[in-house]
C-alpha positions as CSV (number, residue, x, y, z in Angstrom):
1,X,6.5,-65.8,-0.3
2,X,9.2,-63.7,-1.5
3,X,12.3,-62.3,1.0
4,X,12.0,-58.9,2.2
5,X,15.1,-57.0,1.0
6,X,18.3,-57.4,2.9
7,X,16.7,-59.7,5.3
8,X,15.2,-62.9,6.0
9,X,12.4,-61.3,8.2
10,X,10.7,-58.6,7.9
11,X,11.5,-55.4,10.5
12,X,9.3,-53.1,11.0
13,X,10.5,-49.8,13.3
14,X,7.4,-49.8,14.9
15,X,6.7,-50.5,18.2
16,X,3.4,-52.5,18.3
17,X,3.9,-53.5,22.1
18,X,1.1,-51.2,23.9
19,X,2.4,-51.0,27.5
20,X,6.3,-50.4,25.6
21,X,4.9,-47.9,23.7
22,X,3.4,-45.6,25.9
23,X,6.3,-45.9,28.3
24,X,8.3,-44.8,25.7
25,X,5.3,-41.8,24.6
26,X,6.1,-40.9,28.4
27,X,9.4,-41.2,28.1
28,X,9.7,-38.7,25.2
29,X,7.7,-36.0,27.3
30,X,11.1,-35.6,28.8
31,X,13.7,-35.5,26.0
32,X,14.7,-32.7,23.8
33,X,12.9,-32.6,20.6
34,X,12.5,-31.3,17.2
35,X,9.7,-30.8,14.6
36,X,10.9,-32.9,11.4
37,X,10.6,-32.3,8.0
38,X,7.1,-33.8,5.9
39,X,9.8,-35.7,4.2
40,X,11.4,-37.0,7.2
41,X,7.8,-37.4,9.0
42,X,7.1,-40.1,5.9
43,X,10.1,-41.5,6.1
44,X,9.5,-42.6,9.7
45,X,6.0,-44.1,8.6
46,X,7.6,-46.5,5.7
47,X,10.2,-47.1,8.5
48,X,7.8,-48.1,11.0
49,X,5.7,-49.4,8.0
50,X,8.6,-52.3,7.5
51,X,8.5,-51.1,3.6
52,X,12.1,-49.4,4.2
53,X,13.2,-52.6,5.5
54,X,16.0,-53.9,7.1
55,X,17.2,-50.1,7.4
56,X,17.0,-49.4,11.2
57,X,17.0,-46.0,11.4
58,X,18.1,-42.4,9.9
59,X,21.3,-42.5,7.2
60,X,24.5,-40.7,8.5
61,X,26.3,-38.5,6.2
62,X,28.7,-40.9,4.7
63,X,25.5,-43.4,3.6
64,X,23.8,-40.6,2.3
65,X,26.3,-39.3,0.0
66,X,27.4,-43.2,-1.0
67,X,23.2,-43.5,-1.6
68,X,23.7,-40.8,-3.8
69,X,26.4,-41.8,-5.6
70,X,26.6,-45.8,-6.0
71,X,23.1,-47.0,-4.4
72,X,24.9,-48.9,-1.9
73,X,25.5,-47.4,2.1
74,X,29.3,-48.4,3.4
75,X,28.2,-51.6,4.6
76,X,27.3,-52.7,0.9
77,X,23.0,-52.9,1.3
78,X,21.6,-51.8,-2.0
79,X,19.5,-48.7,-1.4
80,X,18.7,-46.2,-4.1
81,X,17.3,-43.3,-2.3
82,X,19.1,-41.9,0.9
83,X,16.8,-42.3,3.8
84,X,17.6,-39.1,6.0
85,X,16.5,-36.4,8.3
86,X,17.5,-33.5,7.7
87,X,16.6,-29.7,9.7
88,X,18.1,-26.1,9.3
89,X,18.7,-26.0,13.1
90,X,19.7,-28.6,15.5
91,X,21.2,-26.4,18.2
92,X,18.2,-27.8,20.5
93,X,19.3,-31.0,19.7
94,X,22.8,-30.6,20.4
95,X,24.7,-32.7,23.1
96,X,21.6,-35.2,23.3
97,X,21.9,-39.1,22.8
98,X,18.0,-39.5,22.9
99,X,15.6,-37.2,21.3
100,X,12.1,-37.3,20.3
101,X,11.0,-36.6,16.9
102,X,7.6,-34.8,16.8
103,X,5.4,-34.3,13.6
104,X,4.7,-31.3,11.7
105,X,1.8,-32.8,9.8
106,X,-0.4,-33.8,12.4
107,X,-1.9,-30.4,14.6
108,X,-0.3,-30.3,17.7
109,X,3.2,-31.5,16.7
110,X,2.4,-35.3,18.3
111,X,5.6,-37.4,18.6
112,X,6.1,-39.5,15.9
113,X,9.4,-41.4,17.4
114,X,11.8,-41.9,19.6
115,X,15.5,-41.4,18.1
116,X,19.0,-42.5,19.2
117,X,21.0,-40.0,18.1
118,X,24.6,-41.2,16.5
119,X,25.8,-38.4,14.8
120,X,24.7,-34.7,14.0
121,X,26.5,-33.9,10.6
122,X,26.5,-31.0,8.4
123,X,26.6,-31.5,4.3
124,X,28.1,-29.1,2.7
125,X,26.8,-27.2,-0.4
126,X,28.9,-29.1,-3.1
127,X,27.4,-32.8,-0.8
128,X,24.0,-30.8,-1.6
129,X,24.6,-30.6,-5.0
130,X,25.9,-33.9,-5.9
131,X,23.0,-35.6,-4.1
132,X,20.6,-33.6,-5.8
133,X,21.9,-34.6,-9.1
134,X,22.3,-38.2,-8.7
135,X,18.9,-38.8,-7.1
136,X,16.8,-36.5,-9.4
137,X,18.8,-36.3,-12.3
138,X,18.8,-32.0,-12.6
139,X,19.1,-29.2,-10.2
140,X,16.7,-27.3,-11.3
141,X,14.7,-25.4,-8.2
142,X,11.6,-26.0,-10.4
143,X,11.3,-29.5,-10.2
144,X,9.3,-30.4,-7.3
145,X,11.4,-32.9,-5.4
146,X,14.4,-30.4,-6.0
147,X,12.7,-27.9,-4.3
148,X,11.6,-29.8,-1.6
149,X,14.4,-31.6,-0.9
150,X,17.0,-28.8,-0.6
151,X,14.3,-26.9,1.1
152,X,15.0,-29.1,4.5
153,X,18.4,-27.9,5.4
154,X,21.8,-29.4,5.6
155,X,22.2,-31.3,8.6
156,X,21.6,-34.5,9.0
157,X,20.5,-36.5,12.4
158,X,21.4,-40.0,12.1
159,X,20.8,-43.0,14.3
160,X,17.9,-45.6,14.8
161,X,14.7,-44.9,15.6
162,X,11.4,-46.4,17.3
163,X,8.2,-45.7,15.8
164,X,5.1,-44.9,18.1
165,X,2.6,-44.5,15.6
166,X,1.8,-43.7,11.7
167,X,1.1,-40.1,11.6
168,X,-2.1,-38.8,10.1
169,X,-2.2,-41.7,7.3
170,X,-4.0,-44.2,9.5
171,X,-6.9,-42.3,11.1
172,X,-7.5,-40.5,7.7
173,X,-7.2,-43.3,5.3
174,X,-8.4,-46.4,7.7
175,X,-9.7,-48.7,5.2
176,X,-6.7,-47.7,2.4
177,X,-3.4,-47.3,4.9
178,X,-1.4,-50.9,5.3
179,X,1.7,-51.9,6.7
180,X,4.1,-54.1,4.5
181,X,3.4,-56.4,7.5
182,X,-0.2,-56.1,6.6
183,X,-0.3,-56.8,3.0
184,X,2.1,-59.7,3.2
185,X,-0.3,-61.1,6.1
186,X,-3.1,-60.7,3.7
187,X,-1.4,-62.0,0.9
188,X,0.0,-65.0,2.9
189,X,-4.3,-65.7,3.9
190,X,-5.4,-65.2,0.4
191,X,-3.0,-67.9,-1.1
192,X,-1.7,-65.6,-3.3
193,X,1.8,-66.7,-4.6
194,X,2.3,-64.2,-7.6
195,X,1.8,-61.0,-6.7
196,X,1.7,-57.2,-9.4
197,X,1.9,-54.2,-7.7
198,X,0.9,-50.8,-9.4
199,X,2.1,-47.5,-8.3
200,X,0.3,-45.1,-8.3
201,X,-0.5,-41.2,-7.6
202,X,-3.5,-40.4,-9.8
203,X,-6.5,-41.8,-10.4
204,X,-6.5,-44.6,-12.9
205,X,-8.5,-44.5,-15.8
206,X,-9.2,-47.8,-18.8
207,X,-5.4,-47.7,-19.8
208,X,-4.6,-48.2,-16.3
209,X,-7.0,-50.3,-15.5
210,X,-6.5,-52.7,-18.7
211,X,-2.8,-53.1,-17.8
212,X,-3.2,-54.4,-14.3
213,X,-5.2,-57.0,-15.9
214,X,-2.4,-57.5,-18.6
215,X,0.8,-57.7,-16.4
216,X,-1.3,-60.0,-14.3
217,X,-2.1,-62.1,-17.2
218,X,1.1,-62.1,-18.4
219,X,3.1,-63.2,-15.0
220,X,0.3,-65.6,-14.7
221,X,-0.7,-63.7,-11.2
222,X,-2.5,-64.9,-8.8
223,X,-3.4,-61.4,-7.9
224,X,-2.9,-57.7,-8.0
225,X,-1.8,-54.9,-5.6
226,X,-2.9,-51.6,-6.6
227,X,-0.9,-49.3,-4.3
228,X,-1.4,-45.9,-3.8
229,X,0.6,-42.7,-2.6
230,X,-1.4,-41.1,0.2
231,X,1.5,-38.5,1.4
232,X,2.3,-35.1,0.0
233,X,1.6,-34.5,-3.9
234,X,2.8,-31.1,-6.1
235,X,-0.1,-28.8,-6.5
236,X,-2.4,-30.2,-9.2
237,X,-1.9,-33.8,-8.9
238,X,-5.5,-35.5,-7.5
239,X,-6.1,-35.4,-3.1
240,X,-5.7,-39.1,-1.8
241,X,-9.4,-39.5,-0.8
242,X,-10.8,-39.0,-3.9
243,X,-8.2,-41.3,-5.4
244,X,-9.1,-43.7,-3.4
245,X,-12.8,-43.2,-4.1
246,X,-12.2,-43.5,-7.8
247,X,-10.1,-46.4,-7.7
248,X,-12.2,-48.3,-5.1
249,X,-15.4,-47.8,-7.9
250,X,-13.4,-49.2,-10.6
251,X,-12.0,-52.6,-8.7
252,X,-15.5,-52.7,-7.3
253,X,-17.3,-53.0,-10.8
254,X,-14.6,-53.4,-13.3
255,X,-12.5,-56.1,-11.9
256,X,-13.2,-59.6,-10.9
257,X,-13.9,-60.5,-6.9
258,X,-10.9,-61.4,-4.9
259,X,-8.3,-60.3,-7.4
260,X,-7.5,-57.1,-6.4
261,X,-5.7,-55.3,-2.8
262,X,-7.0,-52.0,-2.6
263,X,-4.1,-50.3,-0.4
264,X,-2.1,-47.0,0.1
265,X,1.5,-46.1,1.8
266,X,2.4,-43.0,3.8
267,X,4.8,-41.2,2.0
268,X,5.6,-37.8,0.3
269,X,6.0,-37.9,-3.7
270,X,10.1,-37.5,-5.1
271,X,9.0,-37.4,-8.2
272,X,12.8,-38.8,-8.4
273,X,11.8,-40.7,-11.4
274,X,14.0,-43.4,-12.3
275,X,15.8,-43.9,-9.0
276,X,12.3,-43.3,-6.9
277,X,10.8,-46.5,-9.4
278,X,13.6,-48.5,-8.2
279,X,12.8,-47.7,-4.1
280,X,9.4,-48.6,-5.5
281,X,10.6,-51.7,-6.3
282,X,12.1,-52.0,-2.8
283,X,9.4,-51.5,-0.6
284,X,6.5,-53.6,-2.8
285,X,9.2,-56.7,-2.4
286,X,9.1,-55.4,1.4
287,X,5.2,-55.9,1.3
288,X,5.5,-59.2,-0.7
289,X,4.9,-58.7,-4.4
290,X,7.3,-60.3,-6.7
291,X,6.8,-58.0,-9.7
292,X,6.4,-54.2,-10.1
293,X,4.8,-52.3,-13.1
294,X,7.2,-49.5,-14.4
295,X,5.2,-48.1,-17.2
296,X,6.2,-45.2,-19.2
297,X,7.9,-41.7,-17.1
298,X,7.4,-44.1,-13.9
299,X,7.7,-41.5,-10.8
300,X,8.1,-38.8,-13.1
301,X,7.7,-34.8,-13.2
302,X,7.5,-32.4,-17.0
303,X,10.4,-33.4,-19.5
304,X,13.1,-33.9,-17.0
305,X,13.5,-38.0,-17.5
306,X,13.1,-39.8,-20.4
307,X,9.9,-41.7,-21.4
308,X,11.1,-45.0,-20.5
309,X,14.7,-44.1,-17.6
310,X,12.7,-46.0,-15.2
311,X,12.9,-49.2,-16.7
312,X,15.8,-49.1,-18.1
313,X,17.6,-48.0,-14.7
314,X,17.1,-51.7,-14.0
315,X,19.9,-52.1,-16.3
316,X,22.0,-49.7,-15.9
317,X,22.4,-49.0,-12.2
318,X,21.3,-52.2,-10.5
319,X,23.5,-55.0,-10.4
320,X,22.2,-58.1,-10.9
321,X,21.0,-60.2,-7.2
322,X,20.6,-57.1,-5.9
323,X,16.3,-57.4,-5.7
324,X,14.1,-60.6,-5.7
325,X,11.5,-58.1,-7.0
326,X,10.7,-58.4,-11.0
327,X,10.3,-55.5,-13.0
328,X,7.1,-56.0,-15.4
329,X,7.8,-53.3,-18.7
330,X,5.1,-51.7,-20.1
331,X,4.4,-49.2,-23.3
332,X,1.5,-46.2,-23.1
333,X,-1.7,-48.2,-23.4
334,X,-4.9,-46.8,-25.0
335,X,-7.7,-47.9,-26.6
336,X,-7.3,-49.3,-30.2
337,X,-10.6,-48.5,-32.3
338,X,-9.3,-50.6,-34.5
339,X,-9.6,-53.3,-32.2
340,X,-12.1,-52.2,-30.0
341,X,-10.1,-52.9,-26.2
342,X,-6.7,-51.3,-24.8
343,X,-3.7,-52.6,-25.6
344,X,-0.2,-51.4,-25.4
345,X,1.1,-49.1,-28.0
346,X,3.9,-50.8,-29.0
347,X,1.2,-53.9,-29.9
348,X,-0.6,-51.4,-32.8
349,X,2.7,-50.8,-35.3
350,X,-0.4,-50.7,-38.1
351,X,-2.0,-47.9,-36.0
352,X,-2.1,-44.3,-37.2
353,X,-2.9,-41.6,-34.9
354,X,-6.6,-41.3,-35.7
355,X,-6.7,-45.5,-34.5
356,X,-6.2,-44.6,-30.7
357,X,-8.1,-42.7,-28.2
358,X,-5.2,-40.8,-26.4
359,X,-6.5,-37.2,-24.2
360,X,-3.9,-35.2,-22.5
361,X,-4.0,-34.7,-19.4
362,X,-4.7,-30.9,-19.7
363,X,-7.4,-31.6,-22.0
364,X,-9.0,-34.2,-19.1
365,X,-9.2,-31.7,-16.3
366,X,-10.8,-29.2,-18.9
367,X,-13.6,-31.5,-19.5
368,X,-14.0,-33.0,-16.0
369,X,-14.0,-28.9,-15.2
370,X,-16.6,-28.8,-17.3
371,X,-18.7,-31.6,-16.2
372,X,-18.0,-33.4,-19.6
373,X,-17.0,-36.9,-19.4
374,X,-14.4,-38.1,-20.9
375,X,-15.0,-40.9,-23.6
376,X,-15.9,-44.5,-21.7
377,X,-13.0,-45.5,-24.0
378,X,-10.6,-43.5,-22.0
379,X,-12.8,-43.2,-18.4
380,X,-15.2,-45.6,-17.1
381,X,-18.3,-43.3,-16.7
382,X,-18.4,-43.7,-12.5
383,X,-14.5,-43.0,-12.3
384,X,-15.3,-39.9,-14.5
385,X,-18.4,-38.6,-12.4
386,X,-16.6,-38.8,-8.9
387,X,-13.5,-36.9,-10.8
388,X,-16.3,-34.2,-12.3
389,X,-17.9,-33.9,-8.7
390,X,-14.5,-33.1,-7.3
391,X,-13.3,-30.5,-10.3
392,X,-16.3,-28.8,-10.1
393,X,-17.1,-28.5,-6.0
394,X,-13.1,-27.7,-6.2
395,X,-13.2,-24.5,-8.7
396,X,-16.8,-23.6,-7.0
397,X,-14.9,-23.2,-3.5
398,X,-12.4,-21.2,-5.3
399,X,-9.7,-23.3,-4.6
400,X,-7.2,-24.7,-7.2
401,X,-7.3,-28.8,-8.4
402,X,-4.8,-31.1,-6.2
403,X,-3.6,-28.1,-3.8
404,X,-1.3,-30.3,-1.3
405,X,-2.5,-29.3,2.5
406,X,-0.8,-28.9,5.7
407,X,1.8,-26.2,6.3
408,X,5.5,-28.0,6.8
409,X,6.9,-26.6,10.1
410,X,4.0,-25.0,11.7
411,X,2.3,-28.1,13.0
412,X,-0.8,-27.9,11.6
413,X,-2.4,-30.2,9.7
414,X,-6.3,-28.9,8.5
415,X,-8.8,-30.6,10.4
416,X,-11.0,-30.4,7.1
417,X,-8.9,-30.7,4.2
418,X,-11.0,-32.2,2.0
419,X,-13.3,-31.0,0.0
420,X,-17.5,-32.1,0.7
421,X,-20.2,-32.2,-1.1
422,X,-23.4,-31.2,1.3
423,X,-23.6,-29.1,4.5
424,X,-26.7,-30.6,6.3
425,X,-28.3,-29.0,9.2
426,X,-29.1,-31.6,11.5
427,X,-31.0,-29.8,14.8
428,X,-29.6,-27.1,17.4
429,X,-29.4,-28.5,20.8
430,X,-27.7,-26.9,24.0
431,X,-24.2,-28.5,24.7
432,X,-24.6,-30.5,28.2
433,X,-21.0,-29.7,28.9
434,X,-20.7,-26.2,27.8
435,X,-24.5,-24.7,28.2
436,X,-23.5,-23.0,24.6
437,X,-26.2,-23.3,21.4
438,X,-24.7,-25.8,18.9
439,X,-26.1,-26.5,15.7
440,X,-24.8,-30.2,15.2
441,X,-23.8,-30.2,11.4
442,X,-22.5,-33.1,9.1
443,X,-20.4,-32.7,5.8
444,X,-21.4,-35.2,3.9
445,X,-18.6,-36.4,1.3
446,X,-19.5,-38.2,-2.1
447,X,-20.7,-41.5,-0.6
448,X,-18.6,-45.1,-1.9
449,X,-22.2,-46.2,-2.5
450,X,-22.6,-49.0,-0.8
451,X,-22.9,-48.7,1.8
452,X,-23.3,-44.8,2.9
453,X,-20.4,-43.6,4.3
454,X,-20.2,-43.3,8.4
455,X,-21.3,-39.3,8.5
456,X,-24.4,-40.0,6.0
457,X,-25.8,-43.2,7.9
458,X,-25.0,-40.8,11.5
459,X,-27.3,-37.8,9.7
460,X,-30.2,-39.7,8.8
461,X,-30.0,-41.3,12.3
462,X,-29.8,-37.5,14.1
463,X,-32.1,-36.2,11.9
464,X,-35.0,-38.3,13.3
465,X,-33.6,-38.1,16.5
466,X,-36.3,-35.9,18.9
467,X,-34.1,-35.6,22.1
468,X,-31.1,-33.4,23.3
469,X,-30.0,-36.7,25.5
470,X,-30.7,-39.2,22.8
471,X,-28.2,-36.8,19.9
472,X,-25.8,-36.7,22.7
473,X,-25.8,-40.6,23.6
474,X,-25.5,-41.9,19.9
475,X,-22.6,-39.2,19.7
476,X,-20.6,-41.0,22.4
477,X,-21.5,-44.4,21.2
478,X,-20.3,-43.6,17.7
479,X,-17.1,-41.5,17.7
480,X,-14.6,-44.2,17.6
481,X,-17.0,-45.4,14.3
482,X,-16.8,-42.1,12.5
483,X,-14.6,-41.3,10.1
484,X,-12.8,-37.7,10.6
485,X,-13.2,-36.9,7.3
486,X,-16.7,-37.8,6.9
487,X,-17.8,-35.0,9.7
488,X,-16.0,-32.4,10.0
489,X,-16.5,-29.1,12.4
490,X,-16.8,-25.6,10.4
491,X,-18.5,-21.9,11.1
492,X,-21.8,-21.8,10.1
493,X,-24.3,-18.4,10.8
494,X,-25.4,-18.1,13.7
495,X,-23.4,-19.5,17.0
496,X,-20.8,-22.3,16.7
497,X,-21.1,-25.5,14.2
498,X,-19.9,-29.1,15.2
499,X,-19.8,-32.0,13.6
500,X,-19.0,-35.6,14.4
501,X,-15.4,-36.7,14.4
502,X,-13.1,-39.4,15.4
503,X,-11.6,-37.3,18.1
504,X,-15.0,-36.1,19.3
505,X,-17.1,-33.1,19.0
506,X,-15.4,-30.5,16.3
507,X,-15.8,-26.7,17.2
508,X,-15.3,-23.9,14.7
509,X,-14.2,-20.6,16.0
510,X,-15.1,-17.2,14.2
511,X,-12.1,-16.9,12.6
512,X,-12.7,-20.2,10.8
513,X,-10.1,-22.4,12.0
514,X,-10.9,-25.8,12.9
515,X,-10.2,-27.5,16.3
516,X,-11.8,-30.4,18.4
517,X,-13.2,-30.4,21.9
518,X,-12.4,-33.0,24.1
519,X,-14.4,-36.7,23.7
520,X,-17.6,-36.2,25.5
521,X,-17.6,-38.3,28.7
């Protein structure tokens, strides 16, 4: 199997000890602390992950800037991105060797890490600027990762860190969220010696689809890692678990068995462009693949790179050695009516503009808005009815496409950010703990047909259910089975709704935010 980067071995930051890691979760009741960034938050999960591997920890001011600048830290390791924490404030931080790192995404503010704290450093505006301009190529406030990266503050905590868990990304994505460990275990068991990844954020559609199947034909694969971005998005782009849902259709009818890894990453979007599609080379060697598809405006945002920067950064700012990883180029790909399948662009010089089946991607959320389909040329039919499902339960709630959820810096992460297609009454029972009138409820999501999804299969089974006791006892003997997102807690009429969650019984208050009761007993 290919080398991780920098290292023989892979890393990973976190600790996967049990009785280490809760002394340590103990430890960090007792150490100052801060609330981190959503950036910094992820980059503690790809840390922990192994995919930032053989970094150790937090970037100091001097590797940052030298990031930046020449994609190299002082000791000479390629990196491409600088890999930092940075806050506003760190006077409660000041003076301390240990502190713990707690995240904002996740309700509560949970500790994500514990962090050795080297150096507190300041960067100054002109640092700011330079960075902002080598890694995204503009300074425009507009562009997304501009905003949000300058959005942070200016000083940076450095040092190395241990990582105590994976934020949100594993209990709300358990069968999509994997390690680098992970995937290059499950590579290692399939036999698989070639390995494609494909990046991406959206959903993928034929063009997508049909060039997985290309580069994998073309590298003479033995298979193919479809890898998606489960972190932050700009408002607009599609929420991870329908993503997930539409890619997971597609593989399951459209690809042959056993060819495919179906898996995601926790981490906020640059949209860095070029340099961003080289740390995306970085982390898939991390997780074992030894080529990457950089496609056309790879990790891009508008007009700010050119159509084809992120492949050519390979050549440019690279130096040669400095990845294992393969870079696998690829043109637009559509479907040719002239020969009936999709094939790369640059393959159909005879083509004229009426010969392709090309839709912006404007013109696709119109008609998924809609409920039209887009043409099976461009949209397999049961990609194109979960997308529909979404647009339209999406613009019924009054809500607009893709808005990114959680608040940075409050703490809170919605216990129900997802968007559910049936509210199903289930029965009213009294609470045995309580004594108050609950009317156990069960959002039922677009099933992955099949099987049902967790919260479907646990209606139909409380639904027949005749007893207060009986309700109660499957409860207990399925919340560790439930997925959070399948049953989710919300205010409905008359007293208080719960539903069935990972973390136990949900309770809405009349205000309508979302919390969870203890496990029942």
């Amino acid at each position: 199997m290919i080398k991780p980067h920098g290292s023989d071995k892979l890393n990973p930051l976190y600790v996967a000890d049990d009785a280490k890691r809760t002394a340590l979760l103990k430890e960090a009741e007792t150490l100052p602390s801060i609330i981190v960034s959503s950036a910094a938050a992820g980059n503690a999960v790809m840390l922990g992950s192994g995919y930032f591997n053989p970094l150790t920890g937090f970037m100091n001011k001097a590797d940052s800037l030298l990031v930046a600048e020449k994609l190299k830290t002082t000791k000479g390791l390629f990196w491409p991105v600088p890999i930092v924490n940075m806050v506003k404030d760190a006077a409660a931080i000041k003076g301390a060797k240990r502190i713990a790192l707690r995240d904002p995404n996740v309700q509560g503010n949970p500790v994500l890490a514990i962090m050795d704290v080297e150096a507190i450093e300041e960067f100054s505006d002109a640092d700011m600027k330079m960075m902002t301009e080598k890694i995204f190529r503009t300074l425009d406030p507009e562009h997304p990762g501009v905003a949000a990266f300058n959005s942070v503050g200016k000083f940076v905590v450095s040092g190395p860190i241990q990582v105590l868990n994976f934020s949100y990304f594993e209990a709300d994505f358990p069968d999509t969220f994997r390690t680098a460990t992970a995937i290059r275990n499950e590579i290692a068991e399939r036999g698989w010696n070639k390995v494609v990844a494909f990046q991406t954020r959206n959903p993928m559609h034929r063009a997508h689809e049909e060039l997985c199947k290309m580069a994998k034909e073309a590298e003479n694969a033995d298979g193919i890692l479809i890898h998606m971005l489960l972190g932050k998005l700009k408002k607009g782009d599609i929420p991870g678990d329908v993503r997930d849902n539409c890619i997971r259709k597609m593989v399951e009818l459209y690809f042959p068995k056993n060819t495919v890894m179906v898996t995601g990453y926790g981490f906020d979007m640059l949209y860095a462009g070029p340099r961003e599609a080289v740390l995306h080379a970085v982390f898939r060697q991390n997780c074992g693949c030894t080529h990457l598809i950089v496609g056309r405006d790879h990790a891009g945002v508008g007009d700010y790179y050119g159509g084809f920067d992120a492949q050519t950064v390979f050549d440019t700012e690279v130096p040669k050695g400095a990845l294992l990883i393969e870079i696998f180029r690829a043109d637009n790909t559509a479907y040719s009516k002239k020969l009936n399948k999709v094939i790369m662009m640059r393959d159909g010089k005879d083509h004229t503009k009426e010969d392709w089946v090309t839709l912006s991607g404007t013109k696709v959320r119109e008609m998924l808005s809609k409920g039209i389909a887009p043409p099976p040329e461009f949209s397999r039919p049961e990609v194109a009815k979960i997308l529909m499902e979404y647009y339209q339960t999406t613009l019924a709630k009054g809500r607009p496409a893709g808005r990114p959820y959680g608040e940075e810096g409050r703490g809170i992460r919605p216990a129900a950010p997802f968007l559910f297609q049936t509210l199903q009454p289930i029965k009213v029972v009294l609470c045995p703990d309580c004594g108050g009138t609950l009317r156990i409820v069960a959002f039922i999501e677009e099933p992955r047909p099949p099987p049902a999804t967790p919260a479907a299969r646990h209606a139909r089974t409380l639904t027949s259910t005749s007893s207060d006791a009986t309700i109660f006892a499957k409860i207990r003997q399925s919340q560790q089975r439930v997925d959070s997102r399948r049953a989710r807690l919300t205010q409905g009429g008359e007293g208080n709704s719960y539903g069935l969650g990972d973390r136990g019984l949900g309770h809405g208050s009349a205000g309508g935010r979302v919390g969870f009761l203890p496990r029942l007993p």
